[in-house]
C-alpha positions, -999 to +999 in steps of 0.1 A: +608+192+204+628+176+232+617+139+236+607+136+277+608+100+286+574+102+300+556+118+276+566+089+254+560+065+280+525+078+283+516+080+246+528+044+239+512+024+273+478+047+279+475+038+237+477+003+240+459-001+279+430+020+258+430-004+229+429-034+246+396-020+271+384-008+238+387-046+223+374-062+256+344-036+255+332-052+225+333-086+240+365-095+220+378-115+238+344-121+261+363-135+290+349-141+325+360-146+359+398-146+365+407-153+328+389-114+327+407-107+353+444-109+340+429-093+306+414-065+329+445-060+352+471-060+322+446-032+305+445-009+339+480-015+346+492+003+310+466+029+305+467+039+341+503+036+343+511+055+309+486+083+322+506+086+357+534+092+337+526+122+322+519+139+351+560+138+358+557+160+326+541+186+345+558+218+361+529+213+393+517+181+390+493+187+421+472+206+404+467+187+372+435+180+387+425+218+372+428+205+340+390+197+341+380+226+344+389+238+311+366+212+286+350+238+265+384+250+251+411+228+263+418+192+244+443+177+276+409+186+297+388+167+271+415+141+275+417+136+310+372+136+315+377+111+285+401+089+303+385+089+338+350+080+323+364+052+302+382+037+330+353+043+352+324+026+326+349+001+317+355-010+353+320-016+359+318-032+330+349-054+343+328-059+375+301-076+355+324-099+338+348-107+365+325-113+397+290-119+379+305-140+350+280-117+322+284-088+298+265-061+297+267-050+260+256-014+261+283-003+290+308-021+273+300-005+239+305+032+255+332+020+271+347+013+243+339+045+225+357+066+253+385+042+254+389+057+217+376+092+221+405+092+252+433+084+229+418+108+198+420+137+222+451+130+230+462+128+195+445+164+193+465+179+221+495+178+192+471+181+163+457+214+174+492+226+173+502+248+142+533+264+155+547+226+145+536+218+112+547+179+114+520+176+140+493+200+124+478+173+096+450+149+098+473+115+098+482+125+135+448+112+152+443+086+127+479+074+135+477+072+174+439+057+165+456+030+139+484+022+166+458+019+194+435-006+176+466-025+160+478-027+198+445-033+212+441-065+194+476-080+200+469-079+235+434-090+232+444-120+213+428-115+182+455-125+158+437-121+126+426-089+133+456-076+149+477-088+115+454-062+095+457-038+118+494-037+120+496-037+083+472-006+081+491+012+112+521+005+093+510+024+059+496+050+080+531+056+099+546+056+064+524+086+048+526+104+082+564+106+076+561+109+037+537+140+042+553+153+079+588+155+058+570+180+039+551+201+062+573+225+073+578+235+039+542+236+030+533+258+058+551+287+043+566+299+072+600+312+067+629+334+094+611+363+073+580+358+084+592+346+117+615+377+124+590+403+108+616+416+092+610+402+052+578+428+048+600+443+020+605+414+000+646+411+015+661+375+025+666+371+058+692+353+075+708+344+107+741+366+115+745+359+150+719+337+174+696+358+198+712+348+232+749+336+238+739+305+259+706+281+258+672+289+269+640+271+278+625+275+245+664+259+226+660+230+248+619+225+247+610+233+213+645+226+192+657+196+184+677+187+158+681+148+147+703+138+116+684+126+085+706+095+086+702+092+120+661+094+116+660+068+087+676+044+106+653+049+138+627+052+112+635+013+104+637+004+134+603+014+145+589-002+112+606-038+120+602-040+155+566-020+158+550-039+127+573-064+107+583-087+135+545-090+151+526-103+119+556-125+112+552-137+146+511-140+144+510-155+104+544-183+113+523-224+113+525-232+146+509-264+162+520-260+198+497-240+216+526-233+240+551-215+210+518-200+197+513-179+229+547-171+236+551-163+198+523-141+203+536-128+238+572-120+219+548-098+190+536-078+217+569-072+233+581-063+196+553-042+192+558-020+221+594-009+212+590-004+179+560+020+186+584+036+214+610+048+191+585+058+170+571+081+196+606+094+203+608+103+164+571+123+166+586+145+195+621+142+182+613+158+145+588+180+154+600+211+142+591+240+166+589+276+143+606+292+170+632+272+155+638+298+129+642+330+150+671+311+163+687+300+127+679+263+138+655+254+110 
């Protein structure tokens, strides 16, 4: 599909505002009063920010609000009661720590859990999908959940944790492009079986593409990025998005100065690497209209 800067904008700063409420839900940190505060405002500032950007993804963004309506069938419904709950329990929960200098353990716990259940069902907006095979597997939520938690806990300043998590995020990134190279493939669906025309067993192939110019669905749903091109992005996301933050967070360093701006520059690496990333999910995702036009 045809990467839009704000869809990738909202998957990458809604995944890590989520993960860090997630991490301050559980009282990790458990800050009070204005240190809260930044944690809180940083937190708001990317998963509100990332969500406002998808809504520039949207033909009428004025009525996104009747996207709630549709919960028993739709996951972007599911998504956005998710997010507006978390950011709703989360900021009372914020409340508490900020202005009253306590925790209230329960809110911040199902805060938490709908900080996660927010990004899950947006991971199952593309999951649900099996017109694209690369996004149609079980590694896609556990990869945006993986990310989010690896995130979460750079920016919440658990360094221990977050080195685990990147490590983990990073083996699930690999086996989502080992097995997403393959799924096309494995799906079984073919220009026969896209055309209707290979009933009798014949091959099929393209002779001449169905429309002399583009279309809406050439430039939505087809896009075609060079394996050597890929492998290189593919690199990129893996040094920047996980190689270059544990170096940063395992490096001895006694100056408590270097250590946070060390741990500031992880972050910072974190976020584009997981950036390209996201342009490679929506990049490589293999639309099977792709084969009625001869693209695939």
């Amino acid at each position: 599909m045809h990467p839009a800067p704000s869809v990738i904008l909202f998957t990458t700063l809604s995944g890590l505002g989520f993960g860090l409420l997630a991490f301050l839900g559980l009282g990790s940190p458990g800050v009070t009063g204005w240190v809260a505060f930044v944690f809180y405002a940083i937190a708001y500032a990317l998963a509100v920010g990332g969500l406002l950007a998808s809504t520039f993804h949207l033909g009428r963004p004025e009525r996104a609000f009747k996207a709630f309506s549709q919960w028993r069938t739709s996951w972007l419904s599911r998504e956005g009661i998710c997010a507006v709950a978390a950011l709703l329990v989360m900021g009372l929960y914020a409340i508490g720590a900020i202005f009253l200098e306590t925790h209230w353990p329960v809110l911040g716990v199902i805060g938490a859990g709908l900080s996660l259940g927010t990004v899950f069902t947006t991971s199952m907006i593309y999951t649900q999908l099996k017109t694209i095979p690369r996004w149609h597997m079980p590694l896609t939520p556990v990869m945006f959940l993986s990310f989010t938690l690896a995130g979460g806990a750079l920016l919440a300043g658990q360094e221990r944790l977050a080195v685990w998590f990147l490590l983990a995020a990073a083996v699930v990134q690999l086996a989502y492009w080992w097995q997403g190279d393959r799924a096309f493939a494995s799906s079984g669906t073919t220009m026969s079986s896209a055309t209707g025309l290979g009933t009798e067993g014949a091959t099929v192939r393209a002779f001449e593409p169905p429309h002399t110019g583009s279309n809406y669905l050439l430039r939505e749903f087809v896009h075609v990025v060079g394996r050597r091109h890929a492998q290189k992005l593919r690199a990129i996301a893996l040094i920047l998005g996980f190689a270059v933050p544990v170096l940063f967070l395992v490096l001895p360093v006694d100056s408590s100065l270097v250590k946070h701006l060390m741990a500031a520059f992880a972050v910072l690496s974190h976020m584009a690497g997981i950036a390209v990333s996201r342009w490679l999910f929506f990049a490589q995702a293999e639309h099977v209209v792709g084969l009625y036009y001869g693209k695939r």
